[in-house]
KEKE-61196 format. One record per residue (C-alpha): chain; residue number from 1; x, y, z; residue in one letter. Coordinates in nm, 3 decimals. Layout:
KEKE-61196
cadena num u v w residuo
A NUM X Y Z A .
...
end
This chain:
KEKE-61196
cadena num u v w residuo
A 1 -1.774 -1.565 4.503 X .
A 2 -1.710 -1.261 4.233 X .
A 3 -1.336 -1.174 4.154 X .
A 4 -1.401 -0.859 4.437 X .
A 5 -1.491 -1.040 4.735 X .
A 6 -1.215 -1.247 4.657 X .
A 7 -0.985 -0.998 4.651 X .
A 8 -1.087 -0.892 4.986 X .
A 9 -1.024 -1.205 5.136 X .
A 10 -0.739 -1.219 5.016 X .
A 11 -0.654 -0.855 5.163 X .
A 12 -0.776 -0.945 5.496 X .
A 13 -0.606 -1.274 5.505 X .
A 14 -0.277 -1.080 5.436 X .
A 15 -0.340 -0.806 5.673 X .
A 16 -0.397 -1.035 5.924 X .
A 17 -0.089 -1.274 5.853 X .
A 18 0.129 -0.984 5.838 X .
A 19 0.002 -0.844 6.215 X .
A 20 -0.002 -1.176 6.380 X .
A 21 0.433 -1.167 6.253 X .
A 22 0.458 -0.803 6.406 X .
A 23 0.286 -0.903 6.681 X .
A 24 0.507 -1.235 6.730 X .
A 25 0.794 -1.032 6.688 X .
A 26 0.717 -0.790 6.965 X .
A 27 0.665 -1.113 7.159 X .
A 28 1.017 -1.259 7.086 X .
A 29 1.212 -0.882 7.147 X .
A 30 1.017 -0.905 7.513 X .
A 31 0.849 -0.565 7.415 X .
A 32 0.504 -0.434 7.508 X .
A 33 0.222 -0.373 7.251 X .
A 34 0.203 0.010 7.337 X .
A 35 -0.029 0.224 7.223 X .
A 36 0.055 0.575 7.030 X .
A 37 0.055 0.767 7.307 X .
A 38 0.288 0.535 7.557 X .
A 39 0.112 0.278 7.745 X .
A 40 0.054 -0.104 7.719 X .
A 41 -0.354 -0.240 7.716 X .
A 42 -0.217 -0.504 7.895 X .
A 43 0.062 -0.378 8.163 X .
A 44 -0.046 -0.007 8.251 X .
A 45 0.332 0.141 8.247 X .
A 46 0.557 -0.096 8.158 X .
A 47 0.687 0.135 7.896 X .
A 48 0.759 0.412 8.090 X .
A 49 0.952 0.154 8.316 X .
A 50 1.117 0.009 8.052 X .
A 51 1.230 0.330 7.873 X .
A 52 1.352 0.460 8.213 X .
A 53 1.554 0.114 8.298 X .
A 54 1.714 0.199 7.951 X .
A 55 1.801 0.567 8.004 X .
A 56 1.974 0.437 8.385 X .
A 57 2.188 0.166 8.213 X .
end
């Protein structure tokens, strides 16, 4: 293994600990995975809902 595909490892390895945290934090605050333009993979429109539940209270 040369010194440059271990650097990549070790990038990848990072980039990959450091989404699985976001992603476990987005988990714990009960909040979707949108995308950039609004909506969840996942639950089509629980965004919206959720933004608009926010707004009423």
């Amino acid at each position: 293994m040369t010194p440059d595909d271990f650097d990549i490892t070790l990038r990848l390895l990072a980039a990959t600990v450091v989404g699985m945290i976001i992603g476990a934090n987005r988990d714990l605050r009960g909040r979707p995975a949108s995308a950039p333009w609004g909506w969840s993979a996942w639950a089509p429109g629980s965004w919206s809902r959720a933004k608009a539940a926010r707004s009423r209270a």
